[in-house]
C-alpha positions, 0 to 999 in steps of 0.5 A, a space after each residue: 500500500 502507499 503511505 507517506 513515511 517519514 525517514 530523517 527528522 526535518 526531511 519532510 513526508 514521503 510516499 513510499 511502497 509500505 507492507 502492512 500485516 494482517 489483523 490478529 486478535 482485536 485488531 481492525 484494517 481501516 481503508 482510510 477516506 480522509 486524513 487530517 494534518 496536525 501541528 502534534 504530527 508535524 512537531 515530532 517528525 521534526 523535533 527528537 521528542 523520544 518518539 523513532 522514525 522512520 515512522 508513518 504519522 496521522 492520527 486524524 483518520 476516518 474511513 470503512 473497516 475493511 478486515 477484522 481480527 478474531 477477537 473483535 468485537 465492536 466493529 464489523 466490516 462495512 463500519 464507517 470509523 474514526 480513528 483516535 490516539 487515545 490508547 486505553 487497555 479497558 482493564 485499569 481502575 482509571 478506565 473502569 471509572 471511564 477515564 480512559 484518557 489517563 489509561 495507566 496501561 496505554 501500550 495494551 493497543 500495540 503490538 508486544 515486541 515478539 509480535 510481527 510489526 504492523 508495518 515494513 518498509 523497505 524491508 525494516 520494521 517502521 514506527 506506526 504513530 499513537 497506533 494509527 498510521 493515518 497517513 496511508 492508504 489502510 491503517 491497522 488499529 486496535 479496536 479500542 482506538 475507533 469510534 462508529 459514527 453515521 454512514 452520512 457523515 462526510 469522511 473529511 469532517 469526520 477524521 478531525 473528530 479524532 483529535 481536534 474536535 475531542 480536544 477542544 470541545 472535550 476541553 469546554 464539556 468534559 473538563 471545565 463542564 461549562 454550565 448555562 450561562 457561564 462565560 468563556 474565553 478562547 485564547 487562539 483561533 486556530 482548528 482546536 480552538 474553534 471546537 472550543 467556541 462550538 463547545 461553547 455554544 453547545 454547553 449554552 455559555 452565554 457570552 464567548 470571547 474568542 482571542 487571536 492576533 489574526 483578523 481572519 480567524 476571529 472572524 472565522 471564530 464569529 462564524 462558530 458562535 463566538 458572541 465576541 473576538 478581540 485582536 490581540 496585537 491591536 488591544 491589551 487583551 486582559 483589558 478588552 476582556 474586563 471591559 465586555 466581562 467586570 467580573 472576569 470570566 468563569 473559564 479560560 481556555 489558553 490554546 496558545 501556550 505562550 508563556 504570557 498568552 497564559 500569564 494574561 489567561 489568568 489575569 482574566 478569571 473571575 472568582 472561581 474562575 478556571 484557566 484550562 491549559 491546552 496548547 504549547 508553544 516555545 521552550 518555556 511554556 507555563 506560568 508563574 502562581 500566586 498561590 495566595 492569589 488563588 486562595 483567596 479568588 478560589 481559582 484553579 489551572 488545569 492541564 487538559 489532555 485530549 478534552 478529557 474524552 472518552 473517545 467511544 461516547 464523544 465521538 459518536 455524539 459529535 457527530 450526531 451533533 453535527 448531523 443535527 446542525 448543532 456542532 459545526 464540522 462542515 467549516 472546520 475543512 478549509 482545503 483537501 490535498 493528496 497523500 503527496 503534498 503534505 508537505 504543501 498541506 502544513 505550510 497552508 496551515 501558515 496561512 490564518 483563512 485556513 482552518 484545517 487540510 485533510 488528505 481525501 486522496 490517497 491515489 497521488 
């Protein structure tokens, strides 16, 4: 099969001729429709962040489980499927309690070190991403990685489902749990952080404040519900923020991850108020706490990983979200490319009119 396959850190994505094995135990073989680009992905085939190449990246998959292995269980073949890199063994007390994104047993969804490797290329065993593989003609996933969601939902919105929806609108209904009424502030328009504002609206917020330093995406960010967007670089953002909320916000989403993007996070909450810390940028992300601060306006920060999901409830009901016309994934989908030109796909991510690429043709 084709897949692109990264060789060299900073050496870019390439198609090559990969063999992949076939389905034992739960393992599923998912004939991938669409694939999205995520930063994450781009960021380890460039940086030595512990995880080896050569590798196949994408874990944004959507497609139709074409084989299935023995032991499988929910999936069968025909089923239309959303991959996820949320690795859960089902046994742990945590993902007895349904937490499964902090699984304590993760590798349960690989391959032991005895088994044959899900992928060979050029004669070596490669790397497979999170357990997925997305970037490539058919992914072997362990069936505790997918998600079943409608036939009639579109392939390209349904991949982002995997990451960049659970992750943002997780962030706003499962983490902070924001309730009717409440006050939001989304700290960077990007694909992650407009999930944030459709979460946002979904949870009935009553006023959402989107940040960014981008016209392009603020506007964008109005187009998913925001009531509210304030240009960064143009106005001091804890100011414009106090200005429309006197009392502060009641939660802070920081999609950035700039040490003072985060700084300012804090500045803007209310009493009882939660800065919720999702993206990272540079080498020094965090922030400075004053813990008497905090005491005394009962406030918390919170590191979020993957919205809190649990992937086989929340995909499912984003979808049927979106079906409904409740949950916006059709303007999520900025541009379509081919299994070659992911390369070309990251740098349109430069530009601020494009929310997401996805890869629907993987022939070329």
């Amino acid at each position: 099969m084709k897949a692109s396959v990264v060789t060299n850190r900073g050496g870019g994505f390439s198609v090559g001729e990969v063999q992949l094995a076939e389905p034992i135990g739960r393992e599923v073989v998912v004939d991938v429709k669409a694939s999205g680009l995520c930063h994450t992905d781009l960021t380890l085939a460039n940086a030595d962040l512990g995880y080896p190449v050569p590798a196949v990246f994408g874990h944004e998959a959507a497609g139709v489980v074409v084989a299935v292995g023995p032991d499988v269980t929910q999936v069968e073949q025909g089923d239309h499927v959303v991959g996820c890199l949320i690795q859960f063994c089902g046994q742990c007390v945590k993902c007895l309690s349904g937490r499964t994104f902090e699984c304590l047993q993760p590798g349960f969804t690989l391959r032991g070190a005895d088994d044959e490797p899900r992928l060979v290329h050029e004669g070596k065993p490669i790397s497979q991403a999170f357990g997925l593989g997305g970037f490539a003609e058919r992914a072997l996933v362990h069936e505790n990685q997918l998600a079943v969601v409608p036939d009639e939902l579109p392939f390209p919105q349904a991949a982002l489902l995997g990451c960049g929806v659970v992750t943002g609108a997780g962030a706003v209904l499962n983490t902070a749990k924001v309730q009717r009424g409440e006050t939001v502030v989304v700290m960077g328009a990007g694909g992650v952080g407009l999930n944030a504002v459709s979460g946002a609206v979904l949870a009935g917020a009553s006023r959402i404040v989107v940040t960014d330093i981008t016209d392009g995406k603020l506007e964008r960010a109005r187009a998913f519900g925001a009531t509210d967007v304030i240009n960064s670089s143009e106005h001091d953002p804890v100011e414009a923020v106090r200005a429309l909320l006197p009392n502060g916000a009641d939660h802070v989403f920081d999609f950035v991850g700039a040490r003072p993007v985060t700084a300012q996070g804090l500045q803007m909450l209310g009493v009882g108020g939660g800065l919720y810390l999702i993206g990272i940028m540079g080498n020094n992300p965090g922030v400075d706490l004053d813990a008497l601060a905090l005491l005394n306006d009962k406030l918390r920060v919170e590191g979020v990983y993957m919205g809190s999901s649990n992937l086989k409830r929340d995909i499912p009901f984003y979808a049927q979200m979106s079906l409904k016309g409740r949950f916006n994934l059709e303007d999520l989908v900025s541009k379509e490319i081919s299994l070659s030109q992911i390369d070309e796909g990251y740098d349109a991510l430069k530009d601020g009119s494009i929310a997401r690429v996805v890869i629907t043709d993987f022939a070329t």
